[in-house]
VOZAMAR-278914 format. One record per residue: residue number from 1; residue in one letter; x, y negated, z negated of N, C-alpha, C in turn. Coordinates in steps of 0.02 Angstrom, whole numbers. Layout:
<recs>
{n=NUM&res=a&n_X=X&n_Y=Y&n_Z=Z&ca_X=X&ca_Y=Y&ca_Z=Z&c_X=X&c_Y=Y&c_Z=Z}
...
</recs>
This chain:
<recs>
{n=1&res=x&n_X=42&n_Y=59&n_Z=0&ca_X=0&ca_Y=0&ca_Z=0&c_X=44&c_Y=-62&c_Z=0}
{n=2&res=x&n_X=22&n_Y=-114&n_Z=20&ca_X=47&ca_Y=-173&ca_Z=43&c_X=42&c_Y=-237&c_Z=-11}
{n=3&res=x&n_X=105&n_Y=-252&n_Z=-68&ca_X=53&ca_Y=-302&ca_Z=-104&c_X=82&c_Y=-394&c_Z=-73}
{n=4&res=x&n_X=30&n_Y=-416&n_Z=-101&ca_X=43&ca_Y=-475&ca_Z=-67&c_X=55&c_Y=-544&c_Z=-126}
{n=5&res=x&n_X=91&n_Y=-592&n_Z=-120&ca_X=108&ca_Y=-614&ca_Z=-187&c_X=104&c_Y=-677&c_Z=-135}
{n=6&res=x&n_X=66&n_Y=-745&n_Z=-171&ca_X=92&ca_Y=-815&ca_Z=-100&c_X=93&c_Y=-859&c_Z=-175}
{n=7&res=x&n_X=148&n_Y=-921&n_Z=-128&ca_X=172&ca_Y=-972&ca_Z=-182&c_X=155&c_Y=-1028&c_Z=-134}
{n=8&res=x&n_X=136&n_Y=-1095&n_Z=-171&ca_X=136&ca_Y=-1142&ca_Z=-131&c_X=169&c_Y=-1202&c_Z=-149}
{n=9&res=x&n_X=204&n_Y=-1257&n_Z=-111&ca_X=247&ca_Y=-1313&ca_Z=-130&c_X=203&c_Y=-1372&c_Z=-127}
{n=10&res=x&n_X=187&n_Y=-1392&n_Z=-187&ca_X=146&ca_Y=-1437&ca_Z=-171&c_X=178&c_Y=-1509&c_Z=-182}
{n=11&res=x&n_X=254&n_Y=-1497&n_Z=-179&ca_X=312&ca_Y=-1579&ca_Z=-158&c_X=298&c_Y=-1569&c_Z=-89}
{n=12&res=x&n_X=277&n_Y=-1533&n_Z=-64&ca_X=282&ca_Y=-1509&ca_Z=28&c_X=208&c_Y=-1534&c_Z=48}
{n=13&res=x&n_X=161&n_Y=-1514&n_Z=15&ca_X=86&ca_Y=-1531&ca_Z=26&c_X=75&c_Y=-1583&c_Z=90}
{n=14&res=x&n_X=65&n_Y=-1587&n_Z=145&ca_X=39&ca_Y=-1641&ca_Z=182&c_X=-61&c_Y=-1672&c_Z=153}
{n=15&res=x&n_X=-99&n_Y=-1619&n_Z=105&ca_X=-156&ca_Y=-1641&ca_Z=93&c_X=-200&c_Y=-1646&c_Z=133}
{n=16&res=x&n_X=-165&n_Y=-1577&n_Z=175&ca_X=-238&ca_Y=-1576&ca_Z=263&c_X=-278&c_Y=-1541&c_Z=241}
{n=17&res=x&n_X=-298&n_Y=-1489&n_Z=208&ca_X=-358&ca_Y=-1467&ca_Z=183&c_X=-348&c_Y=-1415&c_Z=234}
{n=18&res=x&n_X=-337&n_Y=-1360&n_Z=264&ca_X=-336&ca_Y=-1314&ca_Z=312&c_X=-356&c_Y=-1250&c_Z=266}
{n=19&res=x&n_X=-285&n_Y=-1270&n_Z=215&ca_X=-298&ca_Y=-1192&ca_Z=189&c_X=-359&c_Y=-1169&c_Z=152}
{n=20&res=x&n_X=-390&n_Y=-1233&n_Z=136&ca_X=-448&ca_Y=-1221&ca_Z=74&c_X=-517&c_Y=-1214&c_Z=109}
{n=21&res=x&n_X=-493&n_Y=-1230&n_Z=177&ca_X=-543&ca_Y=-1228&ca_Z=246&c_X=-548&c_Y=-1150&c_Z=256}
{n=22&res=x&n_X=-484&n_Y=-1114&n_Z=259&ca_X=-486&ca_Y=-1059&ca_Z=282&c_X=-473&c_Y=-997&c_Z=229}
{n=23&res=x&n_X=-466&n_Y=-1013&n_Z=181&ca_X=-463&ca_Y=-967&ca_Z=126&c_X=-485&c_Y=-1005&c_Z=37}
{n=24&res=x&n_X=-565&n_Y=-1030&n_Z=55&ca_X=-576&ca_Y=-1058&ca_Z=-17&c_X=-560&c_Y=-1030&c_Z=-73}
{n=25&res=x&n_X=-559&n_Y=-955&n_Z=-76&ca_X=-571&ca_Y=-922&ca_Z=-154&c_X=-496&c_Y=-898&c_Z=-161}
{n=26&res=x&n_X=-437&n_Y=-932&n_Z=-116&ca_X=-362&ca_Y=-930&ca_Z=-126&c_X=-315&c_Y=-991&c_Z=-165}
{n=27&res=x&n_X=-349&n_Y=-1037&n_Z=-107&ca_X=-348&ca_Y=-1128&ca_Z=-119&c_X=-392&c_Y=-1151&c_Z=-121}
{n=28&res=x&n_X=-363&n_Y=-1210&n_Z=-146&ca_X=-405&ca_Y=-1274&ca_Z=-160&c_X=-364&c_Y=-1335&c_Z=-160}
{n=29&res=x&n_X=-407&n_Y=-1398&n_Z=-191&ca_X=-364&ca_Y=-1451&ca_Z=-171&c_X=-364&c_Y=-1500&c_Z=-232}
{n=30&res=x&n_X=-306&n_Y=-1539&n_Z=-251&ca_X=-343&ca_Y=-1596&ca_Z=-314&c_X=-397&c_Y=-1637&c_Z=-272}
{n=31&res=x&n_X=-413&n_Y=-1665&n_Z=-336&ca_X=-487&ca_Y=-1723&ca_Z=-305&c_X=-428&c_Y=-1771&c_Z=-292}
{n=32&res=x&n_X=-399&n_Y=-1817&n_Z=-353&ca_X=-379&ca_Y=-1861&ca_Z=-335&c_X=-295&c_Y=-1859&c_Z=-262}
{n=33&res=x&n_X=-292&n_Y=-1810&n_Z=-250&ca_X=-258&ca_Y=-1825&ca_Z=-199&c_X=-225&c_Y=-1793&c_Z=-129}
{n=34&res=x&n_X=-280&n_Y=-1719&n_Z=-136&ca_X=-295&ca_Y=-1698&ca_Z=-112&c_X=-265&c_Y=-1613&c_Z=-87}
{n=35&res=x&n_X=-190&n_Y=-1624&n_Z=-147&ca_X=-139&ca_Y=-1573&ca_Z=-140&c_X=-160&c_Y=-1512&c_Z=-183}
{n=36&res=x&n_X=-153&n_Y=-1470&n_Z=-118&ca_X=-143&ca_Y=-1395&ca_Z=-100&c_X=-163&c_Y=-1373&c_Z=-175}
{n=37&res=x&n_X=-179&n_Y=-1339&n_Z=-221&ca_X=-199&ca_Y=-1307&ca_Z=-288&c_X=-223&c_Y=-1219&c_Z=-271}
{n=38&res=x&n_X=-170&n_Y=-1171&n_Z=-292&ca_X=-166&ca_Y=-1096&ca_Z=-270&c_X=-219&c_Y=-1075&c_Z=-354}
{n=39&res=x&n_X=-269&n_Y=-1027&n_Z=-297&ca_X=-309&ca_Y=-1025&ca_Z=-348&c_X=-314&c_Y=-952&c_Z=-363}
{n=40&res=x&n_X=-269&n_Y=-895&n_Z=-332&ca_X=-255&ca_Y=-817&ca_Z=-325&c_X=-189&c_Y=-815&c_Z=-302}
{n=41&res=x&n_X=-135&n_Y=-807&n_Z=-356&ca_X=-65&ca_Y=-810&ca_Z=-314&c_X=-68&c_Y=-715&c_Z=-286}
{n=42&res=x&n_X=-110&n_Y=-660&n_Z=-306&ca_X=-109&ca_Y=-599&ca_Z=-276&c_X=-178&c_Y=-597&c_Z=-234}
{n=43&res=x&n_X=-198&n_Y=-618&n_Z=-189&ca_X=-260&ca_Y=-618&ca_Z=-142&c_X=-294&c_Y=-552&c_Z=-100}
{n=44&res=x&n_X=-353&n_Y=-536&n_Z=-130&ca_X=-364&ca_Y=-466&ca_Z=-106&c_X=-383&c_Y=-497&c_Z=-1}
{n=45&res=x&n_X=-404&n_Y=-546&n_Z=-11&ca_X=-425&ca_Y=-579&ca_Z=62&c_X=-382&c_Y=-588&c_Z=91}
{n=46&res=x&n_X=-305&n_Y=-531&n_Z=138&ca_X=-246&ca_Y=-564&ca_Z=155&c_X=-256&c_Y=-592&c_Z=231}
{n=47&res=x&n_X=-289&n_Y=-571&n_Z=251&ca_X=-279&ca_Y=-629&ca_Z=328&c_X=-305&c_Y=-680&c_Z=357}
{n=48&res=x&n_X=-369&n_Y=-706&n_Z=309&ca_X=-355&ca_Y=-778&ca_Z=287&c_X=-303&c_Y=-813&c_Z=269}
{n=49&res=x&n_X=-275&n_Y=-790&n_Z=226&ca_X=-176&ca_Y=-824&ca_Z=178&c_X=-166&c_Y=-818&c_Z=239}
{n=50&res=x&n_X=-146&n_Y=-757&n_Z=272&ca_X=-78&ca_Y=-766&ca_Z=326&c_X=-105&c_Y=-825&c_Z=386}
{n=51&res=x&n_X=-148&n_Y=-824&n_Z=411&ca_X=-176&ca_Y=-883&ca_Z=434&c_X=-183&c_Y=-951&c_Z=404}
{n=52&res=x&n_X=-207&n_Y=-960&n_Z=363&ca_X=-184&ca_Y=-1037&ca_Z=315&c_X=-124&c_Y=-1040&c_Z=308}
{n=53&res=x&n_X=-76&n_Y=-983&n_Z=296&ca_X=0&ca_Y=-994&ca_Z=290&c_X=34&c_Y=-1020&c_Z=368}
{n=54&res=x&n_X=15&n_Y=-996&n_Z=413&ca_X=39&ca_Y=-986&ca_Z=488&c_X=4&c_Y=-1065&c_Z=508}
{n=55&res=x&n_X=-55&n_Y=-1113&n_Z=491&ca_X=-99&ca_Y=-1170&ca_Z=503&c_X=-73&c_Y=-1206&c_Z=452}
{n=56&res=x&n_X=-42&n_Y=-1198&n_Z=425&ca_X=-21&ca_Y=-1260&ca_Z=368&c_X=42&c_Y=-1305&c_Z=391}
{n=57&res=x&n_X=26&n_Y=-1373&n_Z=418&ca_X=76&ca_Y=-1404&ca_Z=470&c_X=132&c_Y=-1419&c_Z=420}
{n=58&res=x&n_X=133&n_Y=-1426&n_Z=342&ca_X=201&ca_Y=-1439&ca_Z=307&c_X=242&c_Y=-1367&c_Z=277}
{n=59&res=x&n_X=206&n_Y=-1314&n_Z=317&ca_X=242&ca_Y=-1242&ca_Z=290&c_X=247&c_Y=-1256&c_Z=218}
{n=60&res=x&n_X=199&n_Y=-1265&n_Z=173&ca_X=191&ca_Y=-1276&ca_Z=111&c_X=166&c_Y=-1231&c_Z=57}
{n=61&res=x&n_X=147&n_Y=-1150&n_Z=103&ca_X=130&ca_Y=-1090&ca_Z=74&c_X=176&c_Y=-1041&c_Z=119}
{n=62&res=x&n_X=175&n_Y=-996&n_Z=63&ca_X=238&ca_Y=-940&ca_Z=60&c_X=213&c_Y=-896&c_Z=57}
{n=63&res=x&n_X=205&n_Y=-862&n_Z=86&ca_X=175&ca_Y=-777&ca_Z=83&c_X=221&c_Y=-718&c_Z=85}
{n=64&res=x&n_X=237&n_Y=-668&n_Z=29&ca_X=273&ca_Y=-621&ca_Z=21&c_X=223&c_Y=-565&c_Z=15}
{n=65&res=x&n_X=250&n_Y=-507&n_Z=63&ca_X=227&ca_Y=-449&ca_Z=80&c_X=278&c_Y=-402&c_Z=53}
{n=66&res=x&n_X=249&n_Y=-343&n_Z=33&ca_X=306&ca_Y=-273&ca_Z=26&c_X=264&c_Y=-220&c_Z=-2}
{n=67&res=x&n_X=273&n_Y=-159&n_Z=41&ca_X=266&ca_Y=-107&ca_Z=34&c_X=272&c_Y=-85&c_Z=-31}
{n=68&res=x&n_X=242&n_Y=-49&n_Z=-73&ca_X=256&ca_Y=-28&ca_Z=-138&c_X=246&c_Y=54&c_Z=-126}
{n=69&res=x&n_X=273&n_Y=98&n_Z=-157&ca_X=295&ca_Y=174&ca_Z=-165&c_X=354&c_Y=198&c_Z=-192}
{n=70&res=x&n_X=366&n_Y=257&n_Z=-167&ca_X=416&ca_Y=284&ca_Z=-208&c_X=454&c_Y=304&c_Z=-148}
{n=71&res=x&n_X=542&n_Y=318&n_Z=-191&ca_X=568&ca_Y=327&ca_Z=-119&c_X=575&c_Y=416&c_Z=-146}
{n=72&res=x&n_X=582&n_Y=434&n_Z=-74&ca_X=609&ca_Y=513&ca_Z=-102&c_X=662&c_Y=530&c_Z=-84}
</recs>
């Protein structure tokens, strides 16, 4: 299984509202200024993230993927 872990920079934030457009129950935004606020840093909804991550014009979310198991 695949887990998914995302971080976001919100010194990076441009405050376009994309991601909270395209993944509300991930992001969100402050009121007063409109920056980026991660509201599931482990998101069961991943291809929304990877799309808000891939649409976010200040690359201001980070999305880490990795396989989890055992090795033999």
């Amino acid at each position: 299984m695949t887990a998914m872990r995302v971080e976001v920079d919100q010194e990076r934030c441009a405050a376009v509202g994309r991601c909270a457009g395209i993944a509300p129950e991930v992001f969100d935004q402050r009121d007063e200024d409109g920056v980026v606020i991660l509201l599931d840093a482990t998101p069961a909804a991943r291809g929304p993230v990877r799309e808000a991550a891939l649409l976010c014009p200040s690359a201001a979310i980070v999305v880490h993927e990795h396989r989890g198991g055992s090795h033999v």
